[in-house]
N, C-alpha and C positions, 0 to 999 in steps of 0.2 A: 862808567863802571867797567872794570877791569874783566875779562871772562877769565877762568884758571884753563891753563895749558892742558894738552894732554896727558906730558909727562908729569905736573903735579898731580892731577887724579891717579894715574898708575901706579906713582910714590906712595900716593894719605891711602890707596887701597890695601897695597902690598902690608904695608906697616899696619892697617890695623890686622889683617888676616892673621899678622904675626905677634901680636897680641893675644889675638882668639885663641890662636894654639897651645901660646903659651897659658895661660888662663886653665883654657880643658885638661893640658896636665899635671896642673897645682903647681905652676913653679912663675916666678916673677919676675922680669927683668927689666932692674933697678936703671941700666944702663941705656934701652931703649930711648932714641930722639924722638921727640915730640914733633908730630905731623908739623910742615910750615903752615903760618896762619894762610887761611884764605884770600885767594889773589897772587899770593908772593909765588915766584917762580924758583925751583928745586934746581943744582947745578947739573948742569948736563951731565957730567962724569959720575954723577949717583949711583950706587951699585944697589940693585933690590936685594932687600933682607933675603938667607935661608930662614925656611919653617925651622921650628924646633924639632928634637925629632920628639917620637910618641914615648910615653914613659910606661912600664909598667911594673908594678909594686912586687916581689915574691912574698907569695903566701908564707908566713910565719911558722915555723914550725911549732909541730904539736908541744905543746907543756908551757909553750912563749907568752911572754905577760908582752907581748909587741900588739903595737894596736895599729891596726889598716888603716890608711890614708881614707878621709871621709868618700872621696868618690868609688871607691871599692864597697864599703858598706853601704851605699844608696844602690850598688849597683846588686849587692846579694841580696838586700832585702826588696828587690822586683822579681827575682828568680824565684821559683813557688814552689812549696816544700815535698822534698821526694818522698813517692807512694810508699806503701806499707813493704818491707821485703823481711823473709827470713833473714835470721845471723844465726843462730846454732842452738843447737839441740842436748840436753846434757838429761841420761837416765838415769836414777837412784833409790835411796830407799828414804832418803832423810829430809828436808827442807827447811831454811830457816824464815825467819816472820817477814821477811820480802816474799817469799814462796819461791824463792830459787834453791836449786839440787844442792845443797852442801856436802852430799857422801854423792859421788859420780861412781856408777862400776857398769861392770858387762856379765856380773855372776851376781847372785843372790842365794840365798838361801830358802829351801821351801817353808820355811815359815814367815818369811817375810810378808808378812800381810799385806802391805802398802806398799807399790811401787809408784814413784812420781817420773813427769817428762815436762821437763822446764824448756819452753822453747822462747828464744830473746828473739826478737823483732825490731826494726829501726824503719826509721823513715815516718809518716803520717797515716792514717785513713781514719773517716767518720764510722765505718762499719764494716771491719773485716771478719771475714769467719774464718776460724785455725781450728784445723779439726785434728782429733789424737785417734786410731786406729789400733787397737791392739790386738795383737795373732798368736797362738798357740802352733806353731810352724809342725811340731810334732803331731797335732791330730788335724794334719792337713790343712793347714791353714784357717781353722777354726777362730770365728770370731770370739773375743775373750770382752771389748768392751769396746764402743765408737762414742766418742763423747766433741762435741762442736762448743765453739765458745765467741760470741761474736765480740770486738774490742772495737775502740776509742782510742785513738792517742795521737799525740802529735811529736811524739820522740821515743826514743828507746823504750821499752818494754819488755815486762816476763810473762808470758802465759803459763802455768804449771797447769797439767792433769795430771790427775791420779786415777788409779785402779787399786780397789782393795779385797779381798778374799781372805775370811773370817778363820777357812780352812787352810789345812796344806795344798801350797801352789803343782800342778801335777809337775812333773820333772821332765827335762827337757829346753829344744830354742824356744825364743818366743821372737815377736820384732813390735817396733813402732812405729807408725808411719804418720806424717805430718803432712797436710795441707792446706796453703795458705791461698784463702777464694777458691777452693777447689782444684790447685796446681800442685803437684806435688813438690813437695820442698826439704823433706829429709825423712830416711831412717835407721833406727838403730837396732840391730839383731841383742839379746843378750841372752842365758842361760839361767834357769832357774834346778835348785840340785845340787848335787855332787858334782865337783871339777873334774 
């Protein structure tokens, strides 16, 4: 029985490593020689394959119907979905059947009975709490209404609160202030009154 040389085993190693490589970056070469059978001796003058190099994909741009090479999507779906964060805060007087602000302003009117505060959220959590603070800034920062709201969600969302007063608003700043878990995250001064 024949033993294989040292240089055949460094050849059938080299080549398959160079296989492996090519494999882990989606690409296939058609052209690669076939390890010699077992026993046969490799010509002395053999030159060891280069690795491939490493490949990687550019993210697609936004609006792109392009679809990621499957080892990019096995690789995002291990990546675990990001925590709940603010994205912005929009104050008004109007809201449509989503509950987001459709009339946005920084003045009202004192009769405006209902003021809404849409605040969007992105990212996950099982139980966060977004709380709305509202200040009467003119009678010293006098609390007007603290209302908390705890959410669900696993992607974008709208939290809206409201504050309503049946009577006229007294005149004057007011502000609102947003905290998400308790950290504060945005607010908005606006004017109720004459301009």
């Amino acid at each position: 029985m024949k033993r294989p040389t040292v240089t055949t085993a460094l050849w059938q190693a080299a080549a398959l490593a160079s296989l492996l490589l090519l494999a882990a970056c989606g690409k296939h070469d058609e052209s690669a020689p076939a390890p010699p059978p077992a026993g046969s001796v490799a010509p002395a003058a053999s030159v060891m394959p280069t690795p491939a190099p490493a490949h990687t994909a550019a993210a697609a741009p936004a609006g792109s119907s392009a679809i990621a090479p499957a080892t990019t999507v096995a690789t995002a779906a291990a990546i675990a979905p990001a925590p709940l964060a603010f994205s912005k805060l929009t104050v008004g007087d109007a809201i449509d059947k989503s509950h987001q602000v459709t009339h946005a302003a920084d003045h009202f009117d004192a009769d405006a009975h209902t003021l809404y505060a849409s605040v969007a959220t992105v990212g996950s959590s099982t139980d966060a709490t977004i709380d709305a603070t509202w200040r009467y800034l003119e009678g010293r920062g006098q609390l007007v209404s603290k209302i908390s709201q705890s959410i669900a969600t696993d992607g974008p969302a709208i939290t809206t609160f409201q504050v309503h007063n049946p009577d006229l608003w007294p005149e004057g700043k007011y502000t609102v202030d947003i905290t998400v878990d308790g950290k504060p995250a945005a607010s908005q001064d606006f004017r109720i009154g004459k301009s």
